[in-house]
DRENKEZA-352864 format. One record per residue (C-alpha): residue number from 1; x, y, z. Coordinates in nm, 2 decimals. Example, Ala and Ser with C-alpha at 12.3 -4.5 7.8 and 13.67 -1.06 7.14 Angstrom:
2
ATOM  num      px      py      pz
ATOM    1    1.23   -0.45    0.78
ATOM    2    1.37   -0.11    0.71
//
This chain:
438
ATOM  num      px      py      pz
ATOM    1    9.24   16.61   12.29
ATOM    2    9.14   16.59   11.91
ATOM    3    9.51   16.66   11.82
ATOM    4    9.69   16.37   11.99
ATOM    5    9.42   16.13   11.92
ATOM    6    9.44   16.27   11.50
ATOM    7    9.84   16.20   11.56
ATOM    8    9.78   15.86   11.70
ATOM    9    9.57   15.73   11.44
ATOM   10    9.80   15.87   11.15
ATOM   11   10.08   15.67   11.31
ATOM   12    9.86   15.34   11.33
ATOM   13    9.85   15.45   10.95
ATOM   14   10.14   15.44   10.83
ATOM   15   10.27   15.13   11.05
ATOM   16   10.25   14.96   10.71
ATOM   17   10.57   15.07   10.63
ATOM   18   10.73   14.91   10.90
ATOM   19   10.56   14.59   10.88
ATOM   20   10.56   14.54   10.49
ATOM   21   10.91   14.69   10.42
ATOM   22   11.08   14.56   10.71
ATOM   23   10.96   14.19   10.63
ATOM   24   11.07   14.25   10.24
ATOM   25   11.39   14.34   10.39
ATOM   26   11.40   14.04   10.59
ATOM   27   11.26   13.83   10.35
ATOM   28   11.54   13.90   10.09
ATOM   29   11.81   13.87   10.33
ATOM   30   11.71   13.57   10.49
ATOM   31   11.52   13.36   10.33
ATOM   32   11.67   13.10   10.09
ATOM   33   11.46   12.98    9.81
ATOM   34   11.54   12.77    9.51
ATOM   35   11.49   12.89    9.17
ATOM   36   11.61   12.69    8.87
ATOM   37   11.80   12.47    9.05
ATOM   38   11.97   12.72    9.29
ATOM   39   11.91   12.77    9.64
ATOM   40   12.03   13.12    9.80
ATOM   41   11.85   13.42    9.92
ATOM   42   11.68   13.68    9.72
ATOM   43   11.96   13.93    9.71
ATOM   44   12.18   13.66    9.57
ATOM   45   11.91   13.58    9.28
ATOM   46   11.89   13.91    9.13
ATOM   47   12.29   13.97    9.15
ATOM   48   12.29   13.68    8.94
ATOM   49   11.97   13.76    8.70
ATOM   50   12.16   14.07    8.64
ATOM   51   12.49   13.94    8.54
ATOM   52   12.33   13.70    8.34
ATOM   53   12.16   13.98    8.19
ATOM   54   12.46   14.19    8.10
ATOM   55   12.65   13.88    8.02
ATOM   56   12.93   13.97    7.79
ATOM   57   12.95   14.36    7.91
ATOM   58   12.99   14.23    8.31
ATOM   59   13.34   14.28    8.30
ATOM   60   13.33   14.62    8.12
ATOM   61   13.10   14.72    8.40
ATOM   62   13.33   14.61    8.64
ATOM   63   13.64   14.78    8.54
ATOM   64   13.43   15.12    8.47
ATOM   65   13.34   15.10    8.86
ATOM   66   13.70   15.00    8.92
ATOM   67   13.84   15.33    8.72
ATOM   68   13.59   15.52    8.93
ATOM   69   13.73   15.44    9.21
ATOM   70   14.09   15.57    9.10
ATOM   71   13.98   15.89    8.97
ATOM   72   13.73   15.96    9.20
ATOM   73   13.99   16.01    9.51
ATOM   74   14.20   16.17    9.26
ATOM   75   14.03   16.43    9.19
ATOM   76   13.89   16.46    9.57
ATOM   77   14.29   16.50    9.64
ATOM   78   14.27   16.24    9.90
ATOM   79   14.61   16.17    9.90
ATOM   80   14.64   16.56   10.04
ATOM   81   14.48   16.45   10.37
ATOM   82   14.78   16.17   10.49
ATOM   83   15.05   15.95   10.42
ATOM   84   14.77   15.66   10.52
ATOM   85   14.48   15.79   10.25
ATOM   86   14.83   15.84    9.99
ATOM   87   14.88   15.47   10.02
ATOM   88   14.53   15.34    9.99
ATOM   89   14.52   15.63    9.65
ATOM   90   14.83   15.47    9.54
ATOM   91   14.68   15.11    9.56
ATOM   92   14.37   15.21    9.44
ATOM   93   14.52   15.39    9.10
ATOM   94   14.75   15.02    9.06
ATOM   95   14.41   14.83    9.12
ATOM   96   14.28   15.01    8.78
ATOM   97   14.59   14.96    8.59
ATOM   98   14.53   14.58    8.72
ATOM   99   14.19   14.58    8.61
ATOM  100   14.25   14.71    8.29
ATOM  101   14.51   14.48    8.19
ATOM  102   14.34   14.19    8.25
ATOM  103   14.03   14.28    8.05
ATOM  104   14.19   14.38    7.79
ATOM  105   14.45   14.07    7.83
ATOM  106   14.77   14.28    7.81
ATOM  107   15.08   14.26    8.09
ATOM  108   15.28   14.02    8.26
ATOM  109   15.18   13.67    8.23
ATOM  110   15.18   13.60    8.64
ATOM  111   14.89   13.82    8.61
ATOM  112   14.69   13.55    8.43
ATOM  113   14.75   13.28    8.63
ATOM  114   14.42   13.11    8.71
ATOM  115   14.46   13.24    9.12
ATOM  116   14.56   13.54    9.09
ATOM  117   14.38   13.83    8.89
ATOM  118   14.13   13.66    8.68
ATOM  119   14.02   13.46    9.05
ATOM  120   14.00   13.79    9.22
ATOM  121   13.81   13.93    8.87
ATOM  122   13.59   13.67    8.86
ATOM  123   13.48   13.56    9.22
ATOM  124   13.52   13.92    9.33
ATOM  125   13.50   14.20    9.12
ATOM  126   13.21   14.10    8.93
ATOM  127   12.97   13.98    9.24
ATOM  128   13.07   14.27    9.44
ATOM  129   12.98   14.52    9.13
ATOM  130   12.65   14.41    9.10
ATOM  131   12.56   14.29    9.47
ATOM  132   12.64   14.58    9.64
ATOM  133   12.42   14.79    9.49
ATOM  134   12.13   14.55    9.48
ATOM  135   12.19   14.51    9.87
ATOM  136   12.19   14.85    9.93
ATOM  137   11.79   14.78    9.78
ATOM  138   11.73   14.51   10.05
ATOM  139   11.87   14.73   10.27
ATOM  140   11.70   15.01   10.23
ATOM  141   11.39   14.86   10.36
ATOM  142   11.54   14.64   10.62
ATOM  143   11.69   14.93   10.81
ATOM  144   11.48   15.24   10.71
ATOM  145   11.14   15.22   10.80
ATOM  146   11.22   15.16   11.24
ATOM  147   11.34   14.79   11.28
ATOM  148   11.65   14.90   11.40
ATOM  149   11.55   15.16   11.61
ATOM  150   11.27   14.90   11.74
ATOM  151   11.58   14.66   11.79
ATOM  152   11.79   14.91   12.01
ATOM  153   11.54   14.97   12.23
ATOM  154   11.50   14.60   12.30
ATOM  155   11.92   14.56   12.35
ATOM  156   11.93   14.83   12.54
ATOM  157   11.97   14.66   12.89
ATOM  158   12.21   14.46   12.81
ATOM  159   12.47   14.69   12.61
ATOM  160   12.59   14.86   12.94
ATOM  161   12.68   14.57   13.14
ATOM  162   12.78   14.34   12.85
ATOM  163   12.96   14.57   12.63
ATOM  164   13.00   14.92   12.84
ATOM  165   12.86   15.13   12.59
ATOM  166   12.49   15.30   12.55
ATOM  167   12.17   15.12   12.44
ATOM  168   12.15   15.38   12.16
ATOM  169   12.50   15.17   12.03
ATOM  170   12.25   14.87   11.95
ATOM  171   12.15   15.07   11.65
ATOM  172   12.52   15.15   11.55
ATOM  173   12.59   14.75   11.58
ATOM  174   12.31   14.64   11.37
ATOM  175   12.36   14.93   11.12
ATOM  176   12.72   14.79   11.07
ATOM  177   12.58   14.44   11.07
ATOM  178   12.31   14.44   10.79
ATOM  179   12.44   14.78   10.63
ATOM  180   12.80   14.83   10.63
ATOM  181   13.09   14.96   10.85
ATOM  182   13.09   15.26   10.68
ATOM  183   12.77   15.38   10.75
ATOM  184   12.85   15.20   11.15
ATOM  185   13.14   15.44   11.18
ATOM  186   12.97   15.71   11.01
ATOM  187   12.64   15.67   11.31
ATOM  188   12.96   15.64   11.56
ATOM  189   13.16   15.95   11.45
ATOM  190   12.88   16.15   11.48
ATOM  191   12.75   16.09   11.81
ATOM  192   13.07   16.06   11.94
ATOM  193   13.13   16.44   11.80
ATOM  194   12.75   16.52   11.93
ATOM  195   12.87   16.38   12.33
ATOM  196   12.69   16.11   12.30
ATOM  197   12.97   15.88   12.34
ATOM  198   13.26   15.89   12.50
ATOM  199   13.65   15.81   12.37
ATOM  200   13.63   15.47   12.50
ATOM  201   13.27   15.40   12.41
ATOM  202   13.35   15.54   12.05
ATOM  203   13.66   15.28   12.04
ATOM  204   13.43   15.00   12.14
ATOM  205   13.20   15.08   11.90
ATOM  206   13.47   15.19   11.61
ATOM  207   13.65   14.86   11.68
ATOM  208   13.36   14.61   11.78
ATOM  209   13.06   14.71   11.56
ATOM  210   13.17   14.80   11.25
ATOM  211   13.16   14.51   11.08
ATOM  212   13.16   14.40   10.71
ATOM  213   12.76   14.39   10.60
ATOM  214   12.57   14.10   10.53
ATOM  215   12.60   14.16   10.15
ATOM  216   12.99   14.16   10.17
ATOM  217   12.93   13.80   10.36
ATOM  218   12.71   13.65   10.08
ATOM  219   13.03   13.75    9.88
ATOM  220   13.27   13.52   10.10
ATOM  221   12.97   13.21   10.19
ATOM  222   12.97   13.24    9.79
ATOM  223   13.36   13.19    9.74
ATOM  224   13.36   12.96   10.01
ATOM  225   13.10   12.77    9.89
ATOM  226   12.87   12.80   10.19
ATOM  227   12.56   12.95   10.04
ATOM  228   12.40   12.58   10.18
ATOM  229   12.47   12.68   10.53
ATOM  230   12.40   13.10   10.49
ATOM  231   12.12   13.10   10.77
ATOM  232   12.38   12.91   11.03
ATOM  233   12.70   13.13   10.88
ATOM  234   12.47   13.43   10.88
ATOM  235   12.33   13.36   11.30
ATOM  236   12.65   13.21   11.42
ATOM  237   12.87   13.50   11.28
ATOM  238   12.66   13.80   11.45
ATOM  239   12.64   13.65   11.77
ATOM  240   13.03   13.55   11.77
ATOM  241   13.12   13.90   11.68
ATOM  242   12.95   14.02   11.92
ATOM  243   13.06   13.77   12.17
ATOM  244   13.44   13.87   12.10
ATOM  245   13.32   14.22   12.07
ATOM  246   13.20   14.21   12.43
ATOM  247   13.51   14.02   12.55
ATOM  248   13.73   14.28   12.42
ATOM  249   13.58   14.61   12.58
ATOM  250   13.66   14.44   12.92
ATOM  251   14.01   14.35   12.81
ATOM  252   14.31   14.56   12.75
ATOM  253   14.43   14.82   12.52
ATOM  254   14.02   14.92   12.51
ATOM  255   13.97   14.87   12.90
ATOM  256   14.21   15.14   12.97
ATOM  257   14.07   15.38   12.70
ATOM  258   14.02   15.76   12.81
ATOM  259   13.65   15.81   12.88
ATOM  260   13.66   16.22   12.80
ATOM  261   13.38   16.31   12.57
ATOM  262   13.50   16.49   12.26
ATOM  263   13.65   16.83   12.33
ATOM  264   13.54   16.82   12.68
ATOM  265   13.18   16.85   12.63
ATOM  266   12.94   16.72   12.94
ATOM  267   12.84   16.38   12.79
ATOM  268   12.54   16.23   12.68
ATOM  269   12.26   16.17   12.98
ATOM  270   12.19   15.80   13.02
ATOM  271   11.82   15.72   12.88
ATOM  272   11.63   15.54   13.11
ATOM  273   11.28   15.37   13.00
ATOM  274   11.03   15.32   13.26
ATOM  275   10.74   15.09   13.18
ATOM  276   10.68   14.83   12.96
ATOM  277   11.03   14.83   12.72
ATOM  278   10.84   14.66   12.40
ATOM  279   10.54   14.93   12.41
ATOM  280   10.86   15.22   12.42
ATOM  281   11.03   15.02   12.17
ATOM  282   10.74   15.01   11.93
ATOM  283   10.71   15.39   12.01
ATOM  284   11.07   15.42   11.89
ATOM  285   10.98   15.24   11.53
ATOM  286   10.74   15.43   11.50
ATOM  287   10.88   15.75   11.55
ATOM  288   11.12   15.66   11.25
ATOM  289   10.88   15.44   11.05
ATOM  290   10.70   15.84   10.99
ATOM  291   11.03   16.01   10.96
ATOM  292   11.16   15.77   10.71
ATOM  293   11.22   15.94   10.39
ATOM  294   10.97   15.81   10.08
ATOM  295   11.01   15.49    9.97
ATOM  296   11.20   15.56    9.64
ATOM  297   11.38   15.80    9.77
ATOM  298   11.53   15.59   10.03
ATOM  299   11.64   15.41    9.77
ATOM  300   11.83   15.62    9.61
ATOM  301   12.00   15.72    9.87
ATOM  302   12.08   15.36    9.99
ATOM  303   12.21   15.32    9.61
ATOM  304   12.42   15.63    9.59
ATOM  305   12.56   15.51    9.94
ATOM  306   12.60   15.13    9.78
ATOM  307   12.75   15.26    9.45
ATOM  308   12.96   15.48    9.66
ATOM  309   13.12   15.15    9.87
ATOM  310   13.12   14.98    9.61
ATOM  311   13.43   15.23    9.37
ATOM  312   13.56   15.25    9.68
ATOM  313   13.66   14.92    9.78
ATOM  314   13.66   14.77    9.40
ATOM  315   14.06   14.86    9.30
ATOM  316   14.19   14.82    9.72
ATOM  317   14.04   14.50    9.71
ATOM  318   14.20   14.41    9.37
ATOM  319   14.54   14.59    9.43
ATOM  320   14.60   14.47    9.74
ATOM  321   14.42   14.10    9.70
ATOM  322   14.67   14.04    9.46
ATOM  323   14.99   14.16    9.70
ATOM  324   14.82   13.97    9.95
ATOM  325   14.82   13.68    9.72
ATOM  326   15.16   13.74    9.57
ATOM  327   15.31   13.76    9.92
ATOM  328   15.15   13.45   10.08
ATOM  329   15.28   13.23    9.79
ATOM  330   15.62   13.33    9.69
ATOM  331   15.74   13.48   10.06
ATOM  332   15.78   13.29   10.39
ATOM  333   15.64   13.61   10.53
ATOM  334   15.29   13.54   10.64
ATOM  335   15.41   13.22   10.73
ATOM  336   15.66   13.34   10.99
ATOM  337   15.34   13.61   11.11
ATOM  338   15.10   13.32   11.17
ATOM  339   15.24   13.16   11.40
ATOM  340   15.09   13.40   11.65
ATOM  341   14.82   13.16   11.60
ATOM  342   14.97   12.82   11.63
ATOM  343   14.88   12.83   12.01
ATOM  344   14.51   12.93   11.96
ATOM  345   14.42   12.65   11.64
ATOM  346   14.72   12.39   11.74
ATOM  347   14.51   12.26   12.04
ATOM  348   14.21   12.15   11.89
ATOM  349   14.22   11.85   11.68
ATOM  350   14.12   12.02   11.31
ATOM  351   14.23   12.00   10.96
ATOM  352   14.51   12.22   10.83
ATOM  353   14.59   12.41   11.13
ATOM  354   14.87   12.58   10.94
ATOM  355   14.66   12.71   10.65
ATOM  356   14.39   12.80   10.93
ATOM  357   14.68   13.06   11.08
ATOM  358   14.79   13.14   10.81
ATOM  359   14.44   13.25   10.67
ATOM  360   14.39   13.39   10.99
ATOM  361   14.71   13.62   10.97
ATOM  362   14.64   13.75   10.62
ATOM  363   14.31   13.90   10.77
ATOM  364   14.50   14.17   10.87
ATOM  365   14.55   14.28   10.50
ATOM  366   14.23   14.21   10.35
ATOM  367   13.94   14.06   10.47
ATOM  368   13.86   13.86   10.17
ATOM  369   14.20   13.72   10.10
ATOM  370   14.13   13.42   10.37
ATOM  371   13.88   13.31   10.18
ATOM  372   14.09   13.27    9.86
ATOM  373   14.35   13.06   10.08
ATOM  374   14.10   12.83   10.21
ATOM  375   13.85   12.78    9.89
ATOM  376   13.99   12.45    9.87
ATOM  377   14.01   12.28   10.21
ATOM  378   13.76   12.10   10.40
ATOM  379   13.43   12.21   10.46
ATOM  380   13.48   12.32   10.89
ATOM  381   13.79   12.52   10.78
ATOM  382   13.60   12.72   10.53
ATOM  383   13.34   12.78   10.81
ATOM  384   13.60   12.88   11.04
ATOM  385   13.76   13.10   10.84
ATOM  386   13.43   13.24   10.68
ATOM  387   13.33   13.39   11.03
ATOM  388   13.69   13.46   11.13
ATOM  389   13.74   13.69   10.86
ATOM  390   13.40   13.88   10.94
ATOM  391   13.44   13.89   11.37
ATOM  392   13.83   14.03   11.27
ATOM  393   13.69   14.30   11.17
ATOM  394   14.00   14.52   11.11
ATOM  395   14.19   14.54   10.77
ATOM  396   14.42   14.80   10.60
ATOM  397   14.25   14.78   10.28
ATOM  398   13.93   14.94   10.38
ATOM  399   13.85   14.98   10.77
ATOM  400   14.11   15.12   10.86
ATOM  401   14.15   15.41   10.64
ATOM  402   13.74   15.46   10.72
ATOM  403   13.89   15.47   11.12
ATOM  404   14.15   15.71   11.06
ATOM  405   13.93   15.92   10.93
ATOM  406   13.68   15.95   11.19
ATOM  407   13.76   16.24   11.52
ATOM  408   13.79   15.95   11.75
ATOM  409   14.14   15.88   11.66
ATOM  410   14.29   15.57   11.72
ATOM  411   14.62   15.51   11.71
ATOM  412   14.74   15.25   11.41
ATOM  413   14.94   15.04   11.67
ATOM  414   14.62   14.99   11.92
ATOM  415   14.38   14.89   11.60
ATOM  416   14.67   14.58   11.53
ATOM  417   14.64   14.49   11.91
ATOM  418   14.28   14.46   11.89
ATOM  419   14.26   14.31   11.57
ATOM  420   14.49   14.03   11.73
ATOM  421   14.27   13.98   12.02
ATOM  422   13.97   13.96   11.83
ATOM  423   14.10   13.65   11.58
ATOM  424   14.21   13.46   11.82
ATOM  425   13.93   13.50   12.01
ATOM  426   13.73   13.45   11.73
ATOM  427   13.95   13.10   11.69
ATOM  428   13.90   12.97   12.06
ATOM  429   13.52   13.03   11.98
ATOM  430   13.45   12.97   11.66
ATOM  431   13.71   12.57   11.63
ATOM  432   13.55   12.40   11.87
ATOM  433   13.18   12.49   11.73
ATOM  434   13.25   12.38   11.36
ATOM  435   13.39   12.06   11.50
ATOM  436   13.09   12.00   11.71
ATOM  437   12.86   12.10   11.39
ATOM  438   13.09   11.90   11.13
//
């Protein structure tokens, strides 16, 4: 008996990790407090202190991450594994010849047009530099020490019947949601190739969950403007995802997904908690809260993971930002695209309803590029664009090569289907609530 009860109280112990970490994570993600005049959340505040800090050297630091993340697949030979991961290289090596040109103000003169590369310089590749890497910080204690854990046990009865997939996929969801999609798909691959899920749960997840973090969206409530409304962006844009998320795993091409487990194991077995389901969540954090690395440790390896995102997304986002950009102004292409959306923005009675499908088509490239149409327009549009560009979810410049990736294999034509579902969707929700709110 001495041995359980030695346990127990070592557990009540260290507890204080989960309660004082967790709420510093909270704290500097959701809290918005004023300092010097400015109003935005901690996270924000320090990305700011620091590029105030390195002032003149910001875009140096930039472009250094940027030619990292040429060389860096380069040397990995990524272009070796397909023609997909060749074209994202390609794009990535052309975002650092970008980069340098415009910092060291050589090359075509389009190039310095105020809303094209030194926009995407300035409102992108300098925030992102720095604020990915001080989320990864924030994140570090918000999701290591057994609040997500705690939080899956708690979704758990509503995952099955709401989005057909297994209460452990709470923790996937949220993992997406306040970390980043890469580590959501790398949580998904891996219990997908452990049994865990099946093909169609996998896709669900793949497709549904792995969201942008909520560092990348202080990065578009920021272009956008919205930093004033972050806690209603921040709320309203979770539970819409995951209200379109839902709708989709009941709707085809997902609802006629293959439900084989990977290479024809037996399947995960369905846990089943009897009892009270806050004492077995607590249980849960606590079980991670004590095998949680070290604080400092943690985050490092949050940092490397953040530093890692960060070179990795720096010259796509650039590269094909400014295509993106480039395309939508001097070719009727997108134009002609979006009006796959006329039917879903045309019938409610909102500004620019062109621009708003148009923005809404572009997704598909980039999920930033929206945001750069709409930077100007009135204040709902912004909003609506702001969360449709997160709940899309899908885009070639980063997600999509991540997908591909993965063992659960989804074909490139099924991940365009759901993306379409899942903006106007998104659009049928997300209208009418701005309107209300506006």
């Amino acid at each position: 008996m001495t041995q359980p009860q030695t346990l127990e109280r070592i557990k009540g112990y260290k507890m204080w990790r989960f309660w004082l970490l967790s709420c510093i994570g909270m704290i500097c993600f959701f809290i918005p407090i004023s300092i010097r005049g400015t109003e935005t959340i901690i996270v924000d505040h320090i990305h700011l202190a620091i590029r105030a800090r390195l002032g003149h050297a910001m875009p140096y630091v930039a472009l250094g991450l940027i030619m990292l993340g040429a060389i860096v697949p380069m040397i990995r030979k990524d272009f070796a594994r397909s023609k997909t991961e060749a074209v994202i290289v390609l794009f990535k090596c052309c975002g650092a010849i970008i980069g340098i040109m415009y910092v060291f103000k050589f090359g075509p003169s389009f190039l310095f047009r105020p809303n094209y590369v030194p926009f995407l310089f300035e409102k992108l590749m300098l925030p992102l530099s720095v604020l990915i890497p001080v989320g990864a910080i924030a994140l570090s204690l918000l999701v290591g020490y057994g609040l997500l854990e705690f939080i899956g046990v708690l979704m758990e009865p509503i995952m099955r019947p709401i989005f057909k997939t297994p209460g452990k996929s709470a923790v996937d969801a949220v993992a997406s949601f306040v970390g980043s999609y890469s580590l959501g798909l790398l949580i998904t691959n891996r219990v997908y190739k452990d049994g865990m899920y099946n093909k169609k749960e996998a896709v669900i997840i793949a497709t549904g969950f792995s969201t942008v973090s909520a560092t990348f969206m202080v990065i578009v409530a920021r272009t956008l403007n919205l930093m004033g409304y972050w806690n209603l962006y921040f709320w309203l844009c979770l539970v819409i995802t995951f209200v379109v998320t839902a709708i989709t795993a009941h709707l085809p091409p997902i609802s006629n997904e293959s439900q084989d487990y990977y290479k024809n194991q037996e399947g995960g077995s369905p846990s089943n908690i009897e009892g009270n389901r806050l004492l077995a969540a607590w249980e849960e954090a606590k079980r991670q809260s004590h095998q949680s690395l070290p604080l400092f440790k943690n985050i490092g390896v949050n940092v490397r993971d953040g530093l890692e995102m960060t070179i990795a997304i720096l010259p796509t986002i650039l590269s094909i930002g400014l295509l993106g950009l480039i395309i939508a102004d001097y070719t009727p292409f997108i134009d002609w695209l979006s009006y796959i959306f006329y039917p879903f923005v045309m019938i409610f009675p909102i500004q620019d309803q062109t621009l708003i499908a148009k923005a809404s088509m572009i997704s598909l490239i980039e999920m930033f590029l929206p945001s750069l149409l709409v930077v100007k327009a009135a204040l709902e549009v912004r909003f609506v664009i702001a969360i449709t560009s997160v709940s899309a979810i899908i885009f070639f410049s980063a997600l999509v090569p991540c997908i591909l990736a993965t063992e659960i294999h989804i074909p490139l034509w099924k991940l365009v289907v759901i993306w379409f579902i899942r903006v106007a969707l998104t659009l049928l929700i997300t209208i009418p609530i701005a309107l209300l709110i506006f």
